[in-house]
N, C-alpha and C positions, 0 to 999 in steps of 0.2 A: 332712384327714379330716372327713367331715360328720357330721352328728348322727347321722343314720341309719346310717355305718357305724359308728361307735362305739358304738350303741346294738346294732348287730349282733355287734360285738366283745365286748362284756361278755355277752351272751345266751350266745355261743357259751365263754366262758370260764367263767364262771359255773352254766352248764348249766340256765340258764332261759330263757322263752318270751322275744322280743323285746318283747314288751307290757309282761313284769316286768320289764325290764332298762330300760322306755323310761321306768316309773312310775318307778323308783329313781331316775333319773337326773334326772329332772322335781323327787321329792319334795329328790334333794341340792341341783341346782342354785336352787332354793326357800329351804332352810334357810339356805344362804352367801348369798343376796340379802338374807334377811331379817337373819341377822346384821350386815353389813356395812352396812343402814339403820341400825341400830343403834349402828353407830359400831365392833361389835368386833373382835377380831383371829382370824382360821383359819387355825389351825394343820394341814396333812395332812401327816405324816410320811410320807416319800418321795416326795410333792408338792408343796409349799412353801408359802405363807404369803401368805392374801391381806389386807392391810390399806386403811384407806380414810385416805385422804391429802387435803389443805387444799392447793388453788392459791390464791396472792395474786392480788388482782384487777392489774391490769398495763394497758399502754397499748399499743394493735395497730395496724395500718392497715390500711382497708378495700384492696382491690388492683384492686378496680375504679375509685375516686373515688381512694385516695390521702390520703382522710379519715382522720385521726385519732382512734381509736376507743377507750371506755374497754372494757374485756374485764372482767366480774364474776368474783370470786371464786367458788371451787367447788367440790364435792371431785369426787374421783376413786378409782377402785379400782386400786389397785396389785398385783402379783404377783411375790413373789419366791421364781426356783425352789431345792429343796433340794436339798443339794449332791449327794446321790445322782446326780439327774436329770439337772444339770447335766454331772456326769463319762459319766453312760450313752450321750449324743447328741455325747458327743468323736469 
């Protein structure tokens, strides 16, 4: 599903313009970016839990040379779904 239909999915569920339905989705996926800079945890009951997670920096190889490469430390945004979800897509 792309942005655009799902933005046409919530308009059409919702029973508002796709405009309102594009701002909503614009201003959520905003708040969760700016939380998760933050360091915090979001919780969507019936959708799951996005937290922001710590990789230790590790040793790689480049696959073109075969060099030995240090890889930095980082975070990452993790997603875990809730169990609802999880059983709906059985």
């Amino acid at each position: 599903m792309t942005k655009a239909e799902l933005v046409a999915e919530v308009a059409k569920q919702a029973g508002i313009t796709k405009k309102e339905a594009d701002a909503a989705l614009k201003a959520a996926v905003a708040a969760i970016a700016k939380a998760l800079k933050k360091g915090e945890r979001i919780a969507i009951p019936g959708l799951g839990i996005f937290t922001v997670k710590k990789r230790a920096a590790r040793k790689g190889r480049n696959p073109r040379t075969g060099q030995v490469i240090q890889i930095p430390a980082r975070k990452v945004v993790a997603f875990k779904p809730a169990k609802d979800l999880r059983e709906s897509i059985k």
